[in-house]
Structures are given as C-alpha cells and as structure tokens.
Backbone as a chain_set.jsonl record, in Angstrom:
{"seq": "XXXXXXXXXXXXXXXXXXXXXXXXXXXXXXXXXXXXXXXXXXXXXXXXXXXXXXXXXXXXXXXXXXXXXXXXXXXXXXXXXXXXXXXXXX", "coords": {"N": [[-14.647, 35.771, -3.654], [-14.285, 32.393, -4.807], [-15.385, 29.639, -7.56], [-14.2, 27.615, -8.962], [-14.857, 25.544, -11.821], [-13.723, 22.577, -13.387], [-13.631, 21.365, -16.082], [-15.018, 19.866, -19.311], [-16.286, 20.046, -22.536], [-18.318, 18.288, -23.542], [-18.25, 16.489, -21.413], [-20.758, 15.17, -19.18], [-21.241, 15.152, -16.884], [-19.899, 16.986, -15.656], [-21.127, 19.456, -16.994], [-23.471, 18.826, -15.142], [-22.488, 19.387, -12.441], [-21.708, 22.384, -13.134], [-24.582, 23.528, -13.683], [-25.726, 22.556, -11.064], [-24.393, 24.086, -9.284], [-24.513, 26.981, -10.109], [-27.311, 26.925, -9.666], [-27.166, 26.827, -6.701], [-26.314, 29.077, -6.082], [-27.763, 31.316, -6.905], [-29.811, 30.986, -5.674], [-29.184, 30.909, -3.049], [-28.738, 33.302, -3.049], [-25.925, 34.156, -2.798], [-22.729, 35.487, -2.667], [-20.64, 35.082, -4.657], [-18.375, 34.088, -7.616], [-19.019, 32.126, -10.47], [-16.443, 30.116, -12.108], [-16.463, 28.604, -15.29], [-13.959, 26.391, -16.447], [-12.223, 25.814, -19.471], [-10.71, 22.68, -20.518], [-9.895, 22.087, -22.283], [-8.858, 24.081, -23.527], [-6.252, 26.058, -24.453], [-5.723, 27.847, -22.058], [-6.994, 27.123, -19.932], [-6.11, 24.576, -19.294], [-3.676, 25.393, -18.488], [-4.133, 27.145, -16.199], [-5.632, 25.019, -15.02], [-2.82, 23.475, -14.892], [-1.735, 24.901, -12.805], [-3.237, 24.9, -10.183], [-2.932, 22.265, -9.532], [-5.125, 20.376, -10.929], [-5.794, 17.323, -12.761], [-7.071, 14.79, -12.899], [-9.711, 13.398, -11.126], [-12.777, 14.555, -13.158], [-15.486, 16.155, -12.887], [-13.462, 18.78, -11.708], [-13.691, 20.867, -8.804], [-12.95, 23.88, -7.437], [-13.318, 26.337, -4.577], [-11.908, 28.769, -4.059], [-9.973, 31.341, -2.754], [-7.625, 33.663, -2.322], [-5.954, 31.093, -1.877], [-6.821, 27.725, -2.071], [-9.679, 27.049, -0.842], [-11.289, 24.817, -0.414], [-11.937, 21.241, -2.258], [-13.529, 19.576, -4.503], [-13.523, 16.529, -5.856], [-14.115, 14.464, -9.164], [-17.048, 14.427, -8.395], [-20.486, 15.88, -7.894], [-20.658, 18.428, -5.757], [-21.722, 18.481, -2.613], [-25.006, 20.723, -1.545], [-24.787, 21.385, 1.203], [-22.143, 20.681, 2.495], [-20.861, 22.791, 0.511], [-22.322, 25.534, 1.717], [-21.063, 25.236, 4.233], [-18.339, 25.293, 3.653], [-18.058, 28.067, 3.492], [-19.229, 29.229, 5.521], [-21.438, 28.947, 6.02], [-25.076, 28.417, 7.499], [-26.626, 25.357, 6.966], [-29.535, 26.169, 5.693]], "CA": [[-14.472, 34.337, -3.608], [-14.679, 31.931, -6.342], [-15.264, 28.685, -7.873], [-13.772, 27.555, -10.18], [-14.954, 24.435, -12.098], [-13.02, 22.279, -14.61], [-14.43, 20.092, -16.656], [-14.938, 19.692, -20.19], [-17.481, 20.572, -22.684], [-18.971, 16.505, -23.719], [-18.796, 15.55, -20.173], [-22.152, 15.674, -18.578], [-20.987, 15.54, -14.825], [-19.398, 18.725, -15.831], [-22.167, 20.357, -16.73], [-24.594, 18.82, -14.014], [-21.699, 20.48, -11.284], [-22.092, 23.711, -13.402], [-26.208, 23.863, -13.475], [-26.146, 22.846, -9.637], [-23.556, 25.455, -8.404], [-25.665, 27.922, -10.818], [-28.315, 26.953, -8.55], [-27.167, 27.001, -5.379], [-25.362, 30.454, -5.579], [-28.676, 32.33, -7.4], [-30.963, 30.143, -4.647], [-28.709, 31.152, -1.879], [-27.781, 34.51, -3.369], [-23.972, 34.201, -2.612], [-21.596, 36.649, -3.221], [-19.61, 33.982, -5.245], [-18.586, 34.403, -8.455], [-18.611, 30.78, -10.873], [-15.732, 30.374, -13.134], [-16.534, 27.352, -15.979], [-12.292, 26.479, -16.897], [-12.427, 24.504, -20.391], [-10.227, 21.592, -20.011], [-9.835, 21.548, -24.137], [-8.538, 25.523, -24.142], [-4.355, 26.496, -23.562], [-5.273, 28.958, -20.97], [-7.63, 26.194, -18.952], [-4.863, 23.64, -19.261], [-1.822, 26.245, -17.737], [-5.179, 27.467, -14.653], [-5.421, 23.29, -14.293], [-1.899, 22.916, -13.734], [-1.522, 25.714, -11.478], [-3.951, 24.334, -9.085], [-2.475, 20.828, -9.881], [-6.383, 19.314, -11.125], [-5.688, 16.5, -13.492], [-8.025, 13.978, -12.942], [-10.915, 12.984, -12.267], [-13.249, 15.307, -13.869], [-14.969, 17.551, -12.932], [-12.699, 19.485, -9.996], [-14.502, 22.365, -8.415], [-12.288, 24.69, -6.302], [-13.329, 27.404, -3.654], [-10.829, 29.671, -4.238], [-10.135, 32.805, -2.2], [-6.196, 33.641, -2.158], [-5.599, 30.252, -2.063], [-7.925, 27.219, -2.387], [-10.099, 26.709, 0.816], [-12.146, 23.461, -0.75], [-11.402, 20.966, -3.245], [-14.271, 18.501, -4.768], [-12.955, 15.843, -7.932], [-15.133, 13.837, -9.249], [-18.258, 14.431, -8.067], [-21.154, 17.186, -7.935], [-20.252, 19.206, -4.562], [-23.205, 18.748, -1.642], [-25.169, 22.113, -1.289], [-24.789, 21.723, 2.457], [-20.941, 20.931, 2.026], [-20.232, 24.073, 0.268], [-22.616, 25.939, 2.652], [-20.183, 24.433, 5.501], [-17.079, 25.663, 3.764], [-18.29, 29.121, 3.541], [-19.798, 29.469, 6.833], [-22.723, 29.545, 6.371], [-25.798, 27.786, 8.002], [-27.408, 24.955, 6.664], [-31.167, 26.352, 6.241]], "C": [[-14.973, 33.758, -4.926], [-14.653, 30.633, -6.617], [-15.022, 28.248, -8.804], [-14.067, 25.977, -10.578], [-14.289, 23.94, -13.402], [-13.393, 21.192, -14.818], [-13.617, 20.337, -18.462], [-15.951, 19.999, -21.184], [-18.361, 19.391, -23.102], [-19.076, 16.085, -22.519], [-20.275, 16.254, -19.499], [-22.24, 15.756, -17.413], [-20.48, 16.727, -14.863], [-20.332, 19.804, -15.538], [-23.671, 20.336, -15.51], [-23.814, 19.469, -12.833], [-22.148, 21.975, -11.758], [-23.596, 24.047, -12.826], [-26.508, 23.774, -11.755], [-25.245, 23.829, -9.236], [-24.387, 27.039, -9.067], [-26.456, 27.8, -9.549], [-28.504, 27.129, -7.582], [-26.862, 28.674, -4.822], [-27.023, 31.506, -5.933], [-29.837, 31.675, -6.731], [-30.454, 30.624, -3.368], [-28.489, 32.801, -2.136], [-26.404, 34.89, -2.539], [-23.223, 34.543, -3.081], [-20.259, 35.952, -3.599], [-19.669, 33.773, -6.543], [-17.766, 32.265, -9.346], [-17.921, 30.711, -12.143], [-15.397, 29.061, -13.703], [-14.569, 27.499, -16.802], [-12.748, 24.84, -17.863], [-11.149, 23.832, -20.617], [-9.463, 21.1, -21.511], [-9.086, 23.05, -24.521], [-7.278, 25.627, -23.554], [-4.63, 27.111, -22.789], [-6.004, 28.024, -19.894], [-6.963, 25.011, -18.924], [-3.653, 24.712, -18.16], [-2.82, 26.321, -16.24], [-5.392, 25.806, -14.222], [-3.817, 22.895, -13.557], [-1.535, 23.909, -12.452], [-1.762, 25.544, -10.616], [-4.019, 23.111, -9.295], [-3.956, 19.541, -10.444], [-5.685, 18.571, -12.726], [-6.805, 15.321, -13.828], [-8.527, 13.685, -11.481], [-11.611, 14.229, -12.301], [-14.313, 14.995, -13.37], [-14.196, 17.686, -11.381], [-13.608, 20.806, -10.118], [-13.308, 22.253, -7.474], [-13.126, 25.949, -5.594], [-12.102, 27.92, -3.647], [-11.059, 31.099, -3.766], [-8.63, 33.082, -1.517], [-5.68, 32.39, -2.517], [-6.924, 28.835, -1.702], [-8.589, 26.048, -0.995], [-11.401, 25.098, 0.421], [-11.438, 22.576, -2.025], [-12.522, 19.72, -3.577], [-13.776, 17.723, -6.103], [-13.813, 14.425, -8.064], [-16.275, 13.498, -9.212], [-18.875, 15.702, -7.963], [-21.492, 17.452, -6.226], [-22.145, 19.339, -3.769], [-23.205, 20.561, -1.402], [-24.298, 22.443, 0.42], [-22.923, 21.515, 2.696], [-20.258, 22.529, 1.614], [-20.391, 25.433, 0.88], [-21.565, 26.387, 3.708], [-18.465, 25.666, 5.307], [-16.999, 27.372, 3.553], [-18.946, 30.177, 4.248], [-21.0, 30.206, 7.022], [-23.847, 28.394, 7.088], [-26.572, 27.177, 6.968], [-29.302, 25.045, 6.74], [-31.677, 25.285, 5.116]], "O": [[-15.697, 34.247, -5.793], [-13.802, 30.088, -5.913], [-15.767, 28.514, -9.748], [-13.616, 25.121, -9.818], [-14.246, 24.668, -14.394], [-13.512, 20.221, -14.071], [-12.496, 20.701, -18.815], [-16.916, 20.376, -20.521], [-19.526, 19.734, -22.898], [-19.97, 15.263, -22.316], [-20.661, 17.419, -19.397], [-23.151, 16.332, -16.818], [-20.71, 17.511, -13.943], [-20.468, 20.611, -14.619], [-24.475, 21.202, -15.165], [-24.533, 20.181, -12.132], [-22.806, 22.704, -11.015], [-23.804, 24.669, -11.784], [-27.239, 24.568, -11.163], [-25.897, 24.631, -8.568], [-24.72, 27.985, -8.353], [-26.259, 28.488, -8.548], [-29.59, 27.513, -7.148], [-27.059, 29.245, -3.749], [-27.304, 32.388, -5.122], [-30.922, 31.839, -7.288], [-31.311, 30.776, -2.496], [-28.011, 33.447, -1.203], [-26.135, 35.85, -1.816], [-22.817, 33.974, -4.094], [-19.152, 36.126, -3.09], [-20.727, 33.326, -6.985], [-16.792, 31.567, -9.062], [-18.466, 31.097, -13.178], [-14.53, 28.336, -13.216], [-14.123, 28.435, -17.466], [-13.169, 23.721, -17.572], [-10.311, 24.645, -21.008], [-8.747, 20.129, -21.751], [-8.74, 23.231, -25.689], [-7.091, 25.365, -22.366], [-3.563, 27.334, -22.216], [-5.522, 28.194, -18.774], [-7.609, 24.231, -18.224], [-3.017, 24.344, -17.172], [-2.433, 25.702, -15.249], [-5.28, 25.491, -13.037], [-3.535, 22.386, -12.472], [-1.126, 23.559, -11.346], [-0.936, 25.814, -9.744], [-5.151, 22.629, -9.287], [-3.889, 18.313, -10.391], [-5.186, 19.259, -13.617], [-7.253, 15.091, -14.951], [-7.661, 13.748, -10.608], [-11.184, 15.097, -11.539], [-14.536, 13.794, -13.217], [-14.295, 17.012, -10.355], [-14.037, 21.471, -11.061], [-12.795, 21.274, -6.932], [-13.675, 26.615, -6.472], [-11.211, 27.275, -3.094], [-11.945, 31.866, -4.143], [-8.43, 32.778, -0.341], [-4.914, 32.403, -3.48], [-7.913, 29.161, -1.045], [-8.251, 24.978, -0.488], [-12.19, 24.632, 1.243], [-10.541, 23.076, -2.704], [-12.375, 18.764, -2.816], [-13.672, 18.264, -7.204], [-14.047, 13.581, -7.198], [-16.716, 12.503, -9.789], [-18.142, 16.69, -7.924], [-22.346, 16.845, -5.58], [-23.185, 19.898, -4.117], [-22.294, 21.366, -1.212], [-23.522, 23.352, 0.716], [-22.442, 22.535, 3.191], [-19.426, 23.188, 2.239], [-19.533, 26.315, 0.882], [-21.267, 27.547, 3.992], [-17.829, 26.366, 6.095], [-15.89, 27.899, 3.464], [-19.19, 31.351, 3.971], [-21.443, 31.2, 7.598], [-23.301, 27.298, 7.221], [-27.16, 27.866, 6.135], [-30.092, 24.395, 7.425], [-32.871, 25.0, 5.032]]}, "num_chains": 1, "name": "protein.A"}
C-alpha cells in the first residue's frame, strides 16, 4: 500500500502533509510505503493526471490497486487514515 503525496517543493502545506505522514507511519510502524510526487517534474505531472489531482494542493492518495482514500487540500487526520486502513484508533 501506498501514499502518494503531491505537492510542490515552496509550498509549506506540502511539506507539513509530508513530515506528518512521516510521522504517523514510523509512530504507528505501518507497512506503508510514502511516495513525495513533485508537481514541477514531467513524470509527477503525467502520475497527477493519471489519478486526475489538479488542484488544490497538496492531494494525498491511499493507493492500493486503485485509490481507496483521497485527501486535497488539507493535512490528512491521523485517526482518518487509521480508519481507512483498518486499523484502531489507539
């Protein structure tokens, strides 16, 4: 499973989604691997439109075959992502 976040590298909601999903996955130890997609690079432009994120910034996906969450705009509640990965809010 995977998350994939798209941002940018100047935005700072970007990187505060990055540093908390960092956190939550190596706090929870969750067998979830976090994939930063730069928003400024041709191959993170073609992986944006694929999974149609355009705006607003940042999008986090849960991705596992196909994409079982979708947060835009905002930095994703621990207990939220918990939720969508079934696990128990401790």
């Amino acid at each position: 499973m995977e998350l994939l976040i798209f941002g940018r590298k100047l935005c700072q909601m970007c990187q505060t989604v990055e540093q908390e999903m960092e956190r939550i996955v190596r706090e929870r130890q969750l067998d979830l691997t976090i994939r930063k997609v730069d928003l400024e690079d041709p191959d993170g432009l073609a992986l944006a439109a694929f999974h149609d994120v355009f705006d607003p910034l940042p999008t986090t996906l849960l991705v596992e075959n196909n994409t079982l969450a979708r947060w835009q705009g905002e930095v994703p509640l621990e207990k939220d992502l918990l939720a969508k990965l079934g696990k128990a809010d401790a």
